[in-house]
N, C-alpha and C positions, 0 to 999 in steps of 0.2 A: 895194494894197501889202500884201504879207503878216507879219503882225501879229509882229515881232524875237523879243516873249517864247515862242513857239509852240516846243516843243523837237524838233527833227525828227532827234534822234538814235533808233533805231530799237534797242532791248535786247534781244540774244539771249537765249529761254531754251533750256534746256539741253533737250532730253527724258528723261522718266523713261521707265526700264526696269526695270519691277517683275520680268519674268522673270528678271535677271541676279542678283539678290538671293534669287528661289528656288530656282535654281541653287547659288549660293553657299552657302547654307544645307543645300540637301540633300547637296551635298561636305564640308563640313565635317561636318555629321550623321555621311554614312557613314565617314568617317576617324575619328572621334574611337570609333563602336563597333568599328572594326575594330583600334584599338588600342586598348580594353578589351578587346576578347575574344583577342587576344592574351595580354594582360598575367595575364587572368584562368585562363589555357588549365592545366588543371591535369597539363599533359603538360609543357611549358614553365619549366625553373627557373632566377628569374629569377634567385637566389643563383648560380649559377654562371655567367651573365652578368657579375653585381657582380664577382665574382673576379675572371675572365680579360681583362676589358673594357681593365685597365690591366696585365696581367701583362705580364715584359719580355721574353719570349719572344713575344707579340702584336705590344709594339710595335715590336723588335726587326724582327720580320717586316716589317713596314709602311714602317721604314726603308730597310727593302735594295728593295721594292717599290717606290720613289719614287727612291731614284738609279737603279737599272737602267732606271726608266724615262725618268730624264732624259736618262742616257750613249745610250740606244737614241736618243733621239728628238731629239738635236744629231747624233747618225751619221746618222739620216735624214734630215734635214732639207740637212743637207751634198749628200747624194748625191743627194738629190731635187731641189735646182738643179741640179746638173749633169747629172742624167738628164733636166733639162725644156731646158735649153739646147740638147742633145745633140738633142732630140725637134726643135728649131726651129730645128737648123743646116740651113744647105740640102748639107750633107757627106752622100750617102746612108747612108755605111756608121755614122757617126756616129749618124744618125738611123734607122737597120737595128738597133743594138746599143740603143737606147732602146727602141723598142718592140718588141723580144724580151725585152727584162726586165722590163720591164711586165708585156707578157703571161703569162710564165712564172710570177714571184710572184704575180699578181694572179690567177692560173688555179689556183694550187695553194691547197689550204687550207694556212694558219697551223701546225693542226695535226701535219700533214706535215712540213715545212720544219722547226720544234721537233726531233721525234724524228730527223731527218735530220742535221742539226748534233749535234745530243746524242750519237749514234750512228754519229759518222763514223769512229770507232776500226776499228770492223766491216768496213769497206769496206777503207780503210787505213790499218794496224793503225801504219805508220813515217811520220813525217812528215819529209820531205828537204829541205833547200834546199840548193842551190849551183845549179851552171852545166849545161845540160844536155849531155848527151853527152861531160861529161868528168868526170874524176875527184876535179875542185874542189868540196868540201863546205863551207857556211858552219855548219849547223847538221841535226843529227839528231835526233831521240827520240820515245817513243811519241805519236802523235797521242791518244792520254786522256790522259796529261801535260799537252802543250800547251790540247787542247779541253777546257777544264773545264765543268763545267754553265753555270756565270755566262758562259762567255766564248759557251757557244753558244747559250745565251739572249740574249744580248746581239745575237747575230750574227744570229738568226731574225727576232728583234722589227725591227731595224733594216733589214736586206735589204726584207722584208714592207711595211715603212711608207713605205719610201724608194719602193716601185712606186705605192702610192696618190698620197701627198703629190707625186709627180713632177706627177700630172696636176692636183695643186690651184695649183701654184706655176704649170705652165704656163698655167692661165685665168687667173691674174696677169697672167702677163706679157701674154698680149693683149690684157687689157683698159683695157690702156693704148697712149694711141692712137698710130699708129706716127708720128704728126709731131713726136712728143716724141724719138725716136732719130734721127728726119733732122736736128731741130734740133739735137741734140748734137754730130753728122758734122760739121752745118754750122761747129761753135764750135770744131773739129779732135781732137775726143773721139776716142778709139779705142771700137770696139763693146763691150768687155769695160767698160771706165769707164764706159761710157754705161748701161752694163747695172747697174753698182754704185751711181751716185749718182742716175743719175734714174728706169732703168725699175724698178728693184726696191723702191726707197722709196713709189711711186706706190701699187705693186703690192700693198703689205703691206694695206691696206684690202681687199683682195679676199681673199687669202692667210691672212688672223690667223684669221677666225672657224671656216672648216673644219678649221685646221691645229689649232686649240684641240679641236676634237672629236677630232680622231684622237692627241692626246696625251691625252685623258681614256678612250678605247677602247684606248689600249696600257697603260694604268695598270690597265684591268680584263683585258687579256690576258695579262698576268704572271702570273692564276692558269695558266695553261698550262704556264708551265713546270716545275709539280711534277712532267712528265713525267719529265722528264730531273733529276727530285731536287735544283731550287732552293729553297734556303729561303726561301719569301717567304711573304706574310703568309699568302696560301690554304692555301699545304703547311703552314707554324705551326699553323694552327685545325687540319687535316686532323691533325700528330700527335698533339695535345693530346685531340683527340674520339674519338681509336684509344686512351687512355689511359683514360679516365672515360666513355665513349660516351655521351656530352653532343653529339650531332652537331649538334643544333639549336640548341644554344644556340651552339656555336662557331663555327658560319656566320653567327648572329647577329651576333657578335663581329667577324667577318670583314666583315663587309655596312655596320657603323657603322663602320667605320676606311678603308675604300673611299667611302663618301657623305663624309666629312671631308675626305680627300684633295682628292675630285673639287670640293670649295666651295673648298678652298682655292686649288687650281687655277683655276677660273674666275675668281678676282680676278686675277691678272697679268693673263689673257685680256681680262677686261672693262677693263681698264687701256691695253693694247694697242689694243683698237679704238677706245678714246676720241682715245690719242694720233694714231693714222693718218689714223683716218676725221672729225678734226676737221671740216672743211672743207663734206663730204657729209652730215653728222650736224647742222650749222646751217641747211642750205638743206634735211634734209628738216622740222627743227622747226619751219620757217620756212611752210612748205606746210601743214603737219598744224596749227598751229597756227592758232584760228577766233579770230576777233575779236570780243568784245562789244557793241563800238558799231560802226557804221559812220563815219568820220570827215566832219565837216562840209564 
């Protein structure tokens, strides 16, 4: 009979990984000289950093870069459901006008699109509405009136993001399994309900993490539109460095209120995937997590 006091609990030890620690060490090494010899660069002055860092023309800039990015990126996100439903109706012509808009924004550079909207005066100098082929006007006037830089920055960014985010929102939607929309059928759901409370809430676990990158890549796309004479934070640094030609330090300037941004941002993000992905985020700690003992 085998002896009760014997303890046949079995103690995990961990492995040491002395390379991960050299690693570690030679990373922090080379960052900590590569900001000394920055710091140290006698080309580089940091007093005109101190300055501008907080000037209100900086932050000024930074604010108008942070709503336009927000108004852009609810306009896409709007049109990017309905250009991924549109993609997954079985309506050809529905699903004909989805992926032509796709493909057209997603085939043209950003770039382009920007000076296109910016520049639509050029094309058509009057902008009309009423009724066509008759003499009914609801409203006239010069399309540079109407199209101001903001509005057609607004219109780039958004058009642009709505052809990506389309195709992120639709692996959403498939990747929820289609017996969750039969059984909704089955409960007398109509497909558009079924589409709001059950496929699209599933969905957002798949949807949150890319959609969170592509609002942190329109937030650094806004430098773009100093084509078209937006004041945002990039063109701010851009006049102020035409004025004292400090270039370096004002893209300095520009580069730590852009990294701020994008942390700030990433909290809702990381917030978001905790709330959706509840469920999948227990059963993957549940896996990854190694046990100490082996239970008796």
């Amino acid at each position: 009979m085998p002896d009760s006091n014997i303890q046949d609990d079995i103690v995990a030890k961990p492995l040491s990984h002395p390379g991960r620690w050299v690693l570690g060490v030679l990373l922090v090494g080379g960052l900590a000289l590569l900001c000394w010899s920055i710091a140290t660069s006698p080309n580089i002055d940091g007093a005109v950093f101190a300055k501008y860092v907080f000037n209100g023309l900086i932050i000024d800039g930074a604010i108008k870069t942070v709503w336009i990015t927000a108004i852009s990126m609810v306009i896409a996100t709007i049109l990017a459901t309905l250009l991924a439903v549109m993609r997954l109706s079985s309506n050809p012509l529905l699903k004909a006008f989805s992926m032509g808009f796709v493909a057209f924004f997603r085939g043209t550079p950003l770039l382009l699109q920007i000076v296109f909207w910016g520049f639509l005066g050029l094309i058509w100098p009057m902008t009309t509405i009423g009724i066509p082929f008759t003499s009914v006007v609801f409203f006239s006037g010069k399309t540079s009136d109407v199209m101001s830089p903001i509005i057609a920055g607004i219109i780039a960014l958004s058009l642009n993001e709505a052809a990506y985010a389309s195709e992120i929102v639709r692996a959403g939607i498939l990747s929820v399994d289609i017996g969750q929309s039969e059984a909704a059928k089955s409960l007398g759901m109509s497909g558009s309900y079924a589409l709001r409370r059950i496929v699209l809430p599933q969905a957002m676990r798949v949807i949150i993490p890319p959609m969170g990158n592509e609002t942190i890549s329109m937030l650094k796309s806004t430098a773009m539109l100093s084509l078209v004479a937006v004041t945002e934070l990039y063109t701010r640094a851009q006049i102020i460095s035409a004025t004292n030609y400090k270039q370096v330090e004002l893209m300095a300037v520009a580069g730590f209120w852009y990294l701020i941004m994008n942390a700030v941002l990433s909290v809702p993000q990381s917030y978001l995937e905790h709330r959706f992905g509840k469920g999948v985020a227990s059963q993957n700690e549940r896996w990854l997590r190694l046990p100490s003992r082996r239970s008796k």
